[in-house]
PQR file with spaces between the fields and no chain letter, atoms N, CA, C, O and H, PARSE charges and radii, in Angstrom:
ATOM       1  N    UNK     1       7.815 -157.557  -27.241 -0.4000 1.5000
ATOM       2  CA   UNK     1       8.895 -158.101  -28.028 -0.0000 2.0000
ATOM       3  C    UNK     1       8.377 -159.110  -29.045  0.5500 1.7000
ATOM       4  O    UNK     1       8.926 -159.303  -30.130 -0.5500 1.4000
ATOM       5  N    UNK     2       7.319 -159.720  -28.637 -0.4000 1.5000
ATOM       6  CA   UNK     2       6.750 -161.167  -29.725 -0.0000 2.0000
ATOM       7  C    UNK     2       6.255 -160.612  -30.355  0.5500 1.7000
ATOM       8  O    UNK     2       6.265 -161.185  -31.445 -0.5500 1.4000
ATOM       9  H    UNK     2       6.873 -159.564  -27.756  0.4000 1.0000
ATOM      10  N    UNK     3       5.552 -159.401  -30.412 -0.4000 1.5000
ATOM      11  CA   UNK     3       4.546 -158.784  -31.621 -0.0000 2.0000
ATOM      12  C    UNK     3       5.921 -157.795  -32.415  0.5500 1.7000
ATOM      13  O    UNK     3       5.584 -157.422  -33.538 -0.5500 1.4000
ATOM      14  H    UNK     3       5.544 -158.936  -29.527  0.4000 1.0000
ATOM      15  N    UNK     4       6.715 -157.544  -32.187 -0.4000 1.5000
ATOM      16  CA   UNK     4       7.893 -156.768  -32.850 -0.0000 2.0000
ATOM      17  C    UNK     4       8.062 -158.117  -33.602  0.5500 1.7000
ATOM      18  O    UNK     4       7.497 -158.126  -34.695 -0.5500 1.4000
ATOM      19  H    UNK     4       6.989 -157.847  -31.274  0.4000 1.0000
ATOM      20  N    UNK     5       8.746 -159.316  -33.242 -0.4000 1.5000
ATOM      21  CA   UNK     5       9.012 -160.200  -34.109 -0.0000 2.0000
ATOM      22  C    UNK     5       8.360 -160.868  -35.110  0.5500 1.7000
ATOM      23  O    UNK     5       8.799 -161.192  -36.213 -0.5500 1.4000
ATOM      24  H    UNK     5       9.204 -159.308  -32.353  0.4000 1.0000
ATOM      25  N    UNK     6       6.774 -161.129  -34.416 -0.4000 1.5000
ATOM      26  CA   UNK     6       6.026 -161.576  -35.447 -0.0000 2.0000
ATOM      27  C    UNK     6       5.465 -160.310  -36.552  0.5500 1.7000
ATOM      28  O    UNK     6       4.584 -160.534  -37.381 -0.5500 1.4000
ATOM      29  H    UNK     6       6.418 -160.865  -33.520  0.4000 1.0000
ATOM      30  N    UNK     7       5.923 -159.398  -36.446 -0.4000 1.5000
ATOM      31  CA   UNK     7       5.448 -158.195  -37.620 -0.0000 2.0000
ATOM      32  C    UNK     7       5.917 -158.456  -38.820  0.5500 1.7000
ATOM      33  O    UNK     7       5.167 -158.150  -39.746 -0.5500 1.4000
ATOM      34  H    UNK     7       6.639 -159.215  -35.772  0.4000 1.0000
ATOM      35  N    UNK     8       7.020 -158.970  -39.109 -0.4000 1.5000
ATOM      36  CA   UNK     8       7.776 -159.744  -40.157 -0.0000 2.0000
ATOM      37  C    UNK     8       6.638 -160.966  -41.023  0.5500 1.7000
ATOM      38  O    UNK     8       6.624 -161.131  -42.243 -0.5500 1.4000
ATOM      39  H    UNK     8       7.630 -159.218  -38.357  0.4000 1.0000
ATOM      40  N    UNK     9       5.826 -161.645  -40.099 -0.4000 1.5000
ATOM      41  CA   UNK     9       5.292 -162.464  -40.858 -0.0000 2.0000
ATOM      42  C    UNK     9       3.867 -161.488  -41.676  0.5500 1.7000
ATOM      43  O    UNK     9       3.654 -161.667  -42.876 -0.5500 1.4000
ATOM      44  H    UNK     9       5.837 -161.511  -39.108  0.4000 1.0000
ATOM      45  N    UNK    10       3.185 -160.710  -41.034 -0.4000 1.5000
ATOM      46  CA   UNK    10       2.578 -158.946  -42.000 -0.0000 2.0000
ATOM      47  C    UNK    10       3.202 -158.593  -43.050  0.5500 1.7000
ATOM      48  O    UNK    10       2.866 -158.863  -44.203 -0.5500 1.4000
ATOM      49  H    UNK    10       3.358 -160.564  -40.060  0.4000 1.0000
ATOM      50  N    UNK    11       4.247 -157.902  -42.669 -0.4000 1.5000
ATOM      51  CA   UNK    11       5.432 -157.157  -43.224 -0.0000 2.0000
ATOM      52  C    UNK    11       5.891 -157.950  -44.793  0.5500 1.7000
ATOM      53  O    UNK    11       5.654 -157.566  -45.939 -0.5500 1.4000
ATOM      54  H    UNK    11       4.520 -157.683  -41.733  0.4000 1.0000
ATOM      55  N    UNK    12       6.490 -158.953  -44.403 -0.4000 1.5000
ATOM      56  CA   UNK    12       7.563 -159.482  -45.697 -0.0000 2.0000
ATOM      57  C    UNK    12       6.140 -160.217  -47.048  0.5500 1.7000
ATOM      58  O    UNK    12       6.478 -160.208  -48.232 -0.5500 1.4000
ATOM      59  H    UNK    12       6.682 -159.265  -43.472  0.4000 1.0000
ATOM      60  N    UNK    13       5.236 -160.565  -46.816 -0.4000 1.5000
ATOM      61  CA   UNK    13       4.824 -160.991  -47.866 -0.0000 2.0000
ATOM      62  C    UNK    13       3.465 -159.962  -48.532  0.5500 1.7000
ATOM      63  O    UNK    13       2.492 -160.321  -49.194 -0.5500 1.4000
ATOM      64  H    UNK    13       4.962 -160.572  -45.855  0.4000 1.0000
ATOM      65  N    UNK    14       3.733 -159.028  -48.208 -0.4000 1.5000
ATOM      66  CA   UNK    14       3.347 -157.746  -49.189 -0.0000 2.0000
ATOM      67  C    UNK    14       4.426 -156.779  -49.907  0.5500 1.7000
ATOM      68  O    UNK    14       4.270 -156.009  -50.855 -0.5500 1.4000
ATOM      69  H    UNK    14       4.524 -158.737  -47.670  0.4000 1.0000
ATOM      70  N    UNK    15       5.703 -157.111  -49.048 -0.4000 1.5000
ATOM      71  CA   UNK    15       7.038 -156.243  -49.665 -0.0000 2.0000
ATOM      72  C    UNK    15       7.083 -157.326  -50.830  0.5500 1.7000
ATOM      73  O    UNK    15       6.694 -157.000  -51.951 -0.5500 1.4000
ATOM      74  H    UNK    15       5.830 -157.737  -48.278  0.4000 1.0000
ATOM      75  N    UNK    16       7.563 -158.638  -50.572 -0.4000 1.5000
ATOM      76  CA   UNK    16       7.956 -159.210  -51.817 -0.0000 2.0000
ATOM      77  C    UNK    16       6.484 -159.106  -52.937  0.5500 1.7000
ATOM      78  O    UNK    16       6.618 -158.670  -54.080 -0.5500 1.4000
ATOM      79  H    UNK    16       7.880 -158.903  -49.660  0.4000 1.0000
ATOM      80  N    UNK    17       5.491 -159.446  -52.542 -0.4000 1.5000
ATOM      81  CA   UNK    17       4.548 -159.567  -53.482 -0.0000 2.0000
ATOM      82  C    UNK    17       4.444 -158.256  -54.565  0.5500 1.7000
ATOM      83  O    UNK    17       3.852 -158.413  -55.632 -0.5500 1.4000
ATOM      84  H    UNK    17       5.381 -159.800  -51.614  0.4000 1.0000
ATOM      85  N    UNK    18       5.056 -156.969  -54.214 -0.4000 1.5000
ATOM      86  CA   UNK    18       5.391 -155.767  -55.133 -0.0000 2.0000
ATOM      87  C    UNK    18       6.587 -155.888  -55.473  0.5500 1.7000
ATOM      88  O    UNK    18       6.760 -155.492  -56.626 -0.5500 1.4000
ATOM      89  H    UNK    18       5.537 -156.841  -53.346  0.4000 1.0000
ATOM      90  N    UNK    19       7.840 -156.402  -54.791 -0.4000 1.5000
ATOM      91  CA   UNK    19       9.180 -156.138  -54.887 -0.0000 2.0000
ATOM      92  C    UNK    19       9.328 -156.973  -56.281  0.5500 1.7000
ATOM      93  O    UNK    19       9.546 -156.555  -57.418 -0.5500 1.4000
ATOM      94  H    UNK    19       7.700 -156.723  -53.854  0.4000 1.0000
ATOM      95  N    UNK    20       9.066 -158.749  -55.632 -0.4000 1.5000
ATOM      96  CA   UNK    20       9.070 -159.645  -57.052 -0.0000 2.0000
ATOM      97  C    UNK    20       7.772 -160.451  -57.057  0.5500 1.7000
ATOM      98  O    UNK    20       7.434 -161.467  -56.448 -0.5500 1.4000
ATOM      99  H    UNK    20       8.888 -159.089  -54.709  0.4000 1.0000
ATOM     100  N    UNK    21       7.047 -159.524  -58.101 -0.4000 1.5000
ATOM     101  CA   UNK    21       6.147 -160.198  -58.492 -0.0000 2.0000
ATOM     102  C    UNK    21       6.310 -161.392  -58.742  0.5500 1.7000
ATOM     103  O    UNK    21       5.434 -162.181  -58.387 -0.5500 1.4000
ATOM     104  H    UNK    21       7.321 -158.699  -58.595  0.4000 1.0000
ATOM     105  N    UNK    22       7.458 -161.853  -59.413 -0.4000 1.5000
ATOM     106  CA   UNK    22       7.616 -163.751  -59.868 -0.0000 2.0000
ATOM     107  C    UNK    22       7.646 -164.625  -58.992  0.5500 1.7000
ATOM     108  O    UNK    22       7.582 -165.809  -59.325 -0.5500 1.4000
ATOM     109  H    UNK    22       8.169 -161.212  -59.702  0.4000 1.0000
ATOM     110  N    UNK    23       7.739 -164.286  -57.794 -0.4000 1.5000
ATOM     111  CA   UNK    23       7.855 -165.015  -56.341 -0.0000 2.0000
ATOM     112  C    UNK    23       6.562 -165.701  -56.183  0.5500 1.7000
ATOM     113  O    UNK    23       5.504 -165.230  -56.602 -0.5500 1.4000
ATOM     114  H    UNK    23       7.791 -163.325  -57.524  0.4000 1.0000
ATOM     115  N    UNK    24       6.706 -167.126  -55.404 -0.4000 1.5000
ATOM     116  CA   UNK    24       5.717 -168.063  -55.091 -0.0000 2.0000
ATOM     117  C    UNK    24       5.700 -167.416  -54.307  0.5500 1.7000
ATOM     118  O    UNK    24       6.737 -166.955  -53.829 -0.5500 1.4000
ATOM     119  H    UNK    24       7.565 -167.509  -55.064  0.4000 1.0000
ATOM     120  N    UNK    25       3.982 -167.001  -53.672 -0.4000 1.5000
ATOM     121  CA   UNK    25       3.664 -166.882  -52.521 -0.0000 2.0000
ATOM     122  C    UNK    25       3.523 -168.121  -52.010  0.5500 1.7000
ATOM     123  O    UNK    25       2.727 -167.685  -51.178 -0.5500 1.4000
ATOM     124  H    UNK    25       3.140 -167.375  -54.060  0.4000 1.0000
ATOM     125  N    UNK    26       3.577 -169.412  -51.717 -0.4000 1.5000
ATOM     126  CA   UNK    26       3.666 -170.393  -51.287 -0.0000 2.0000
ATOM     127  C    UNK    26       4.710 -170.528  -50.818  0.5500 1.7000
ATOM     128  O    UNK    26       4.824 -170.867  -49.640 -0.5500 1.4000
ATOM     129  H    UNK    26       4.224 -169.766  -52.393  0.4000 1.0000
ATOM     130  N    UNK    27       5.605 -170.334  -51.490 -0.4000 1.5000
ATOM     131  CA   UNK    27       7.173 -170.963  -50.260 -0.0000 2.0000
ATOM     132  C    UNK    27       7.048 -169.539  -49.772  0.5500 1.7000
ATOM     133  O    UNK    27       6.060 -169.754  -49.070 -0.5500 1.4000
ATOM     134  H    UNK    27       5.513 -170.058  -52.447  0.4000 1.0000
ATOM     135  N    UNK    28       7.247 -168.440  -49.624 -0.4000 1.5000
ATOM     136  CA   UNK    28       7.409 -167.380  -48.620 -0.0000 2.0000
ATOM     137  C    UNK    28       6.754 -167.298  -47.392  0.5500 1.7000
ATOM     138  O    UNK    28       7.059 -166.929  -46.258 -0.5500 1.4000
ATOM     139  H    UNK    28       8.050 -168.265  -50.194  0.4000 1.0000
ATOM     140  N    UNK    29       5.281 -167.969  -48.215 -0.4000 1.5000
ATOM     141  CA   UNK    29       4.427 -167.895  -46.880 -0.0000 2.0000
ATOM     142  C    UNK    29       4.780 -168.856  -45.813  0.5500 1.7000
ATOM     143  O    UNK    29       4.826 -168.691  -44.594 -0.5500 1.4000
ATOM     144  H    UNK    29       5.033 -168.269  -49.136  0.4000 1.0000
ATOM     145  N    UNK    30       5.130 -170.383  -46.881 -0.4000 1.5000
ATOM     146  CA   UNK    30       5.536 -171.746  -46.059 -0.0000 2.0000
ATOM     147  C    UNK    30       6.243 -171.420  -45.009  0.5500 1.7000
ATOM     148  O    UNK    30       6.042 -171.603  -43.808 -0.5500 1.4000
ATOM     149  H    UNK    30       5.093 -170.517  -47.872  0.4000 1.0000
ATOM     150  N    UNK    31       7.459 -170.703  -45.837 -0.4000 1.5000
ATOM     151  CA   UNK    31       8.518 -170.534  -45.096 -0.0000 2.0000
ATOM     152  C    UNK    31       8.690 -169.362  -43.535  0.5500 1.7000
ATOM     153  O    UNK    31       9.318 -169.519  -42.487 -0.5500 1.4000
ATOM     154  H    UNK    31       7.622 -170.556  -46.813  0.4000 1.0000
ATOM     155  N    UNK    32       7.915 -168.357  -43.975 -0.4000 1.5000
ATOM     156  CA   UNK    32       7.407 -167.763  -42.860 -0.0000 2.0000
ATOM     157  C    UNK    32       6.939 -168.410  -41.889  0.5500 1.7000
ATOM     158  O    UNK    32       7.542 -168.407  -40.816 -0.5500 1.4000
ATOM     159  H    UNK    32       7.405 -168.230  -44.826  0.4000 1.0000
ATOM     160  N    UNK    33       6.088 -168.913  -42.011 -0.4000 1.5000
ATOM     161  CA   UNK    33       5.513 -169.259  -41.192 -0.0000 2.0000
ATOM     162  C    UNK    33       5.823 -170.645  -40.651  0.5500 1.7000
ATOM     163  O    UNK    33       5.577 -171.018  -39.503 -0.5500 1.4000
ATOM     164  H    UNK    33       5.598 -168.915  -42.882  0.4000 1.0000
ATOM     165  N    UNK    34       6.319 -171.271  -41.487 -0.4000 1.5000
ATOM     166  CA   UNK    34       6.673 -172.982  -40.874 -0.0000 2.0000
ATOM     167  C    UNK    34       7.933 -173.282  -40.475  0.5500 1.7000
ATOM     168  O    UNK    34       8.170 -174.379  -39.971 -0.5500 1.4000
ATOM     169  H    UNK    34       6.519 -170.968  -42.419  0.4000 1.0000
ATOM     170  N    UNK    35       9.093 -172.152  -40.686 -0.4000 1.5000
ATOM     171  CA   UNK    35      10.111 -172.377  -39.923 -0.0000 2.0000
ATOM     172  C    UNK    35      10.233 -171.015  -39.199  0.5500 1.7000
ATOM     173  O    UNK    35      10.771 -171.385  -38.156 -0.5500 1.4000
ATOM     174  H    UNK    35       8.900 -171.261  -41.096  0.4000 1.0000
ATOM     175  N    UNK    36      10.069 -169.599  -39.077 -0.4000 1.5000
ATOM     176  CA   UNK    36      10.531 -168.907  -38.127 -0.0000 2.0000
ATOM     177  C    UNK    36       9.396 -168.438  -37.207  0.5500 1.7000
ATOM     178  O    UNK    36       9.637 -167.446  -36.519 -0.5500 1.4000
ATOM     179  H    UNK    36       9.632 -169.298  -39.925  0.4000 1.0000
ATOM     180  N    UNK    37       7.970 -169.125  -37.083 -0.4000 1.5000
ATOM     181  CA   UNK    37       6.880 -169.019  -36.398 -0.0000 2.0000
ATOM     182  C    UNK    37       7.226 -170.455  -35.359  0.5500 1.7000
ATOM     183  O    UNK    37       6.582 -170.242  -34.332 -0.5500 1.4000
ATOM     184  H    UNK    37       7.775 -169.931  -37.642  0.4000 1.0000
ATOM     185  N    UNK    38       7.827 -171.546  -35.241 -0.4000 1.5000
ATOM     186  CA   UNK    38       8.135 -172.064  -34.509 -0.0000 2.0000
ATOM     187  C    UNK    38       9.275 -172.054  -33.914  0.5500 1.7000
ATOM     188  O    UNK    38       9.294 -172.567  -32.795 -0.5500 1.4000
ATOM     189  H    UNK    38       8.351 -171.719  -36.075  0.4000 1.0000
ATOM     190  N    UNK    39      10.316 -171.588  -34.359 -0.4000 1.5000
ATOM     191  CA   UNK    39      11.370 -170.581  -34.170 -0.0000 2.0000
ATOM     192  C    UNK    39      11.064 -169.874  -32.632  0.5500 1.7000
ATOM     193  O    UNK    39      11.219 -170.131  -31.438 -0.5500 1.4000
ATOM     194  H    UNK    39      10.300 -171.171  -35.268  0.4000 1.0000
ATOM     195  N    UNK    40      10.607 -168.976  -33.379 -0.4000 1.5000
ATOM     196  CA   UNK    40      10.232 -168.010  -32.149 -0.0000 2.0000
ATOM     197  C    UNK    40       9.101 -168.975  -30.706  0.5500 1.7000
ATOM     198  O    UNK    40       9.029 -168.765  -29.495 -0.5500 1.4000
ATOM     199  H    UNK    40      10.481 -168.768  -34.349  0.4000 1.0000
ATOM     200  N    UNK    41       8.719 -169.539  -31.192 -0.4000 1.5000
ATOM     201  CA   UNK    41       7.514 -169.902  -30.185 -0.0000 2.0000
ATOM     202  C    UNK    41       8.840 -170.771  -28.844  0.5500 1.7000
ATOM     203  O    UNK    41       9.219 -170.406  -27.731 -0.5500 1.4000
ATOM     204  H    UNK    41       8.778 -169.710  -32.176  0.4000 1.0000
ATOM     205  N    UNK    42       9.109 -171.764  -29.542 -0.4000 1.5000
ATOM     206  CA   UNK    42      10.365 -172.423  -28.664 -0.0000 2.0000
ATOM     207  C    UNK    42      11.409 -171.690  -28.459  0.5500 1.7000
ATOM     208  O    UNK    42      11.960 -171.869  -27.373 -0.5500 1.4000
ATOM     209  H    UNK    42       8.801 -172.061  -30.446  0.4000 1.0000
ATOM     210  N    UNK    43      11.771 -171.067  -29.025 -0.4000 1.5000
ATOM     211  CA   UNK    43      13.205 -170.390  -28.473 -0.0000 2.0000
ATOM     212  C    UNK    43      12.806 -169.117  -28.264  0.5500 1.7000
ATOM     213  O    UNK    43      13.252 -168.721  -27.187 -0.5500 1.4000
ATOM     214  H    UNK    43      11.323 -170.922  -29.907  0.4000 1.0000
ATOM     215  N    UNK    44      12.090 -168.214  -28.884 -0.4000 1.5000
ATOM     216  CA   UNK    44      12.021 -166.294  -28.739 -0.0000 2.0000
ATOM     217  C    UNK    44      11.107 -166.095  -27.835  0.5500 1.7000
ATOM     218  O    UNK    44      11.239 -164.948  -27.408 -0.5500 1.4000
ATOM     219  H    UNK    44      11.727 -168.535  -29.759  0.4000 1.0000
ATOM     220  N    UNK    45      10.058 -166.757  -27.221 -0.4000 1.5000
ATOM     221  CA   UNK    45       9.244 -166.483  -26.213 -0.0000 2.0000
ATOM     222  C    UNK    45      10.410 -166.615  -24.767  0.5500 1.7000
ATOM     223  O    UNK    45      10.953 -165.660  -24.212 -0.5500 1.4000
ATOM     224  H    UNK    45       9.951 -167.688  -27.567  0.4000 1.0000
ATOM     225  N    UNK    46      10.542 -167.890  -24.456 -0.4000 1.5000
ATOM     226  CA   UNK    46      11.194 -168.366  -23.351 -0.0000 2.0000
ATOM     227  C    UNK    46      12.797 -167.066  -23.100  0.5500 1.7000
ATOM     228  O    UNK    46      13.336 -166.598  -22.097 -0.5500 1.4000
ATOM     229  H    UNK    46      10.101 -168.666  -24.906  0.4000 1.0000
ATOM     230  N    UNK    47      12.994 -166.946  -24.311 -0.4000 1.5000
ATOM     231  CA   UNK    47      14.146 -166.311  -24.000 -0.0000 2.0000
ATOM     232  C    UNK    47      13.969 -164.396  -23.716  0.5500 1.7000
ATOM     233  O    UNK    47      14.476 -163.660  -22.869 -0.5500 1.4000
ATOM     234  H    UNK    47      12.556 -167.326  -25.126  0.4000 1.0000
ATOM     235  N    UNK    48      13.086 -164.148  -24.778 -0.4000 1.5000
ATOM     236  CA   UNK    48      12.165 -162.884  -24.263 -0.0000 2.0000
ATOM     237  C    UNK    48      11.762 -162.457  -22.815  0.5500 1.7000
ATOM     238  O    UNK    48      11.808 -161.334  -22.314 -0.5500 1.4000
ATOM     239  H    UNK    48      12.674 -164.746  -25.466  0.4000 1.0000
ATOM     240  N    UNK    49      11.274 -163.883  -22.163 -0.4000 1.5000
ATOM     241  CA   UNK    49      10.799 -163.642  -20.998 -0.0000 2.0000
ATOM     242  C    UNK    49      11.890 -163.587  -20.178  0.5500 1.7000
ATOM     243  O    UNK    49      11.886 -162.673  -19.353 -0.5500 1.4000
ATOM     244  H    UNK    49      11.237 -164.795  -22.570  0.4000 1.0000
ATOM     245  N    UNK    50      13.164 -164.605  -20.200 -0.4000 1.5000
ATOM     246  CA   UNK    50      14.460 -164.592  -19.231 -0.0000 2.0000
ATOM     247  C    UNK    50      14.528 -163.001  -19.058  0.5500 1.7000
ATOM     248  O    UNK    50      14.264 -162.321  -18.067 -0.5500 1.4000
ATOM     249  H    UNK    50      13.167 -165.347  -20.870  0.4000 1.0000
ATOM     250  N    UNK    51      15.080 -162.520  -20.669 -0.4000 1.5000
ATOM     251  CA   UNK    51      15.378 -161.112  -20.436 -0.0000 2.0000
ATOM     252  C    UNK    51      14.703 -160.278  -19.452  0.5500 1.7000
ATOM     253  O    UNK    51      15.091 -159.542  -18.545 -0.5500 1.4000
ATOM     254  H    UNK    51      15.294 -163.073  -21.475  0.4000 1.0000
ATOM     255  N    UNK    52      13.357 -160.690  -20.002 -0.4000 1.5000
ATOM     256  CA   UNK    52      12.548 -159.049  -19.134 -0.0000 2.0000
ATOM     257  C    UNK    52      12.679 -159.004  -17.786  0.5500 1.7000
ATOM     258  O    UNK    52      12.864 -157.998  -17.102 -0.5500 1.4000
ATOM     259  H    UNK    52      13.042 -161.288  -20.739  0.4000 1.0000
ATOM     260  N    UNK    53      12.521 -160.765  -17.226 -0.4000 1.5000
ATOM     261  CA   UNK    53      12.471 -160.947  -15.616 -0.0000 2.0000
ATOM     262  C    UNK    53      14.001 -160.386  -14.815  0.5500 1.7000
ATOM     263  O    UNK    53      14.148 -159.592  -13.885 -0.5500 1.4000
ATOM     264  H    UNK    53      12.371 -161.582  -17.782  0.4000 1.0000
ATOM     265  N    UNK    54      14.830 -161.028  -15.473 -0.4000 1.5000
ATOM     266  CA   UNK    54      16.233 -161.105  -15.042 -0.0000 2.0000
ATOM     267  C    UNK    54      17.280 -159.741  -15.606  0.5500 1.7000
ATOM     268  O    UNK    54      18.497 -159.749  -15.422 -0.5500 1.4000
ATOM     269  H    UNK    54      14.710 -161.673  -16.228  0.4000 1.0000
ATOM     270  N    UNK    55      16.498 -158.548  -16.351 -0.4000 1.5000
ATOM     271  CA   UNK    55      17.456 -157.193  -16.654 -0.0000 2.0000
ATOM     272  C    UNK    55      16.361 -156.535  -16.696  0.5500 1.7000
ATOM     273  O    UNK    55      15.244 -156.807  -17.137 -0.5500 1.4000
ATOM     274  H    UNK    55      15.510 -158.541  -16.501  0.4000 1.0000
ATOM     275  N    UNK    56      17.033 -155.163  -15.920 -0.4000 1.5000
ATOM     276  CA   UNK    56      16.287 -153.885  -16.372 -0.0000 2.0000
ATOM     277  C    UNK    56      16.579 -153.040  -17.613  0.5500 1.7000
ATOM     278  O    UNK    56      17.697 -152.560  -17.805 -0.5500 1.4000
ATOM     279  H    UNK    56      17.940 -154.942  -15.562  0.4000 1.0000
ATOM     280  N    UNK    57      15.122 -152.796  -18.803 -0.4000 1.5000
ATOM     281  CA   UNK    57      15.682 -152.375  -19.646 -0.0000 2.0000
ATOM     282  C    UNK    57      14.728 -150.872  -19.219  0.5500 1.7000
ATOM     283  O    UNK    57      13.998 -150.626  -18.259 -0.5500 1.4000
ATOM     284  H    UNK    57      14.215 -153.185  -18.648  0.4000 1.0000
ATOM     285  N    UNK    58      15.033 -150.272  -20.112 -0.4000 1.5000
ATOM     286  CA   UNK    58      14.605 -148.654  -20.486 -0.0000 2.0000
ATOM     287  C    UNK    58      14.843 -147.577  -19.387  0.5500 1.7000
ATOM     288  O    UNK    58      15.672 -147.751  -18.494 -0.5500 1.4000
ATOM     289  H    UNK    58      15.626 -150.472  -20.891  0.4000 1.0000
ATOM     290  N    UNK    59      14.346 -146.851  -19.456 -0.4000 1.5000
ATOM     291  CA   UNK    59      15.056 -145.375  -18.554 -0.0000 2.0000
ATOM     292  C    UNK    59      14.134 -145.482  -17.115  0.5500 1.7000
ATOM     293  O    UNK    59      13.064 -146.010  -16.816 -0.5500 1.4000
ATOM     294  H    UNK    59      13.672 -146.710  -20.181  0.4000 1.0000
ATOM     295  N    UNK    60      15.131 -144.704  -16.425 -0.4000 1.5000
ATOM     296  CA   UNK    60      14.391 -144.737  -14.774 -0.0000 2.0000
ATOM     297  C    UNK    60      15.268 -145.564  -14.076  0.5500 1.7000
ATOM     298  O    UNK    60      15.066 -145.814  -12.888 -0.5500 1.4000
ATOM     299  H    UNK    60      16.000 -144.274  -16.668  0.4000 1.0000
């Protein structure tokens, strides 16, 4: 689940860097990374893990 989420920080700053060229890569990157990389660390890990322990997901 953490590597699904963190694929976004890969992902989004090669889409924009073709999408809009006029874009600072500086705030995209900032922003990637300095607010939804701690994001996830405090809240998407801990809560990732509740899930997996406490529900069964997929078939079987």
């Amino acid at each position: 689940m953490v590597l699904s989420a963190s694929a976004s920080y890969i992902l989004v700053p090669a889409v924009l860097r073709y999408a809009i060229p006029e874009a600072n890569p500086a705030i995209y990157f900032g922003l990637s990374l300095g607010v939804t990389f701690p994001i996830n660390i405090l809240i998407g890990i801990p809560t990732y893990t509740y899930l997996a322990q406490n529900f069964k997901f997929g078939g079987g």
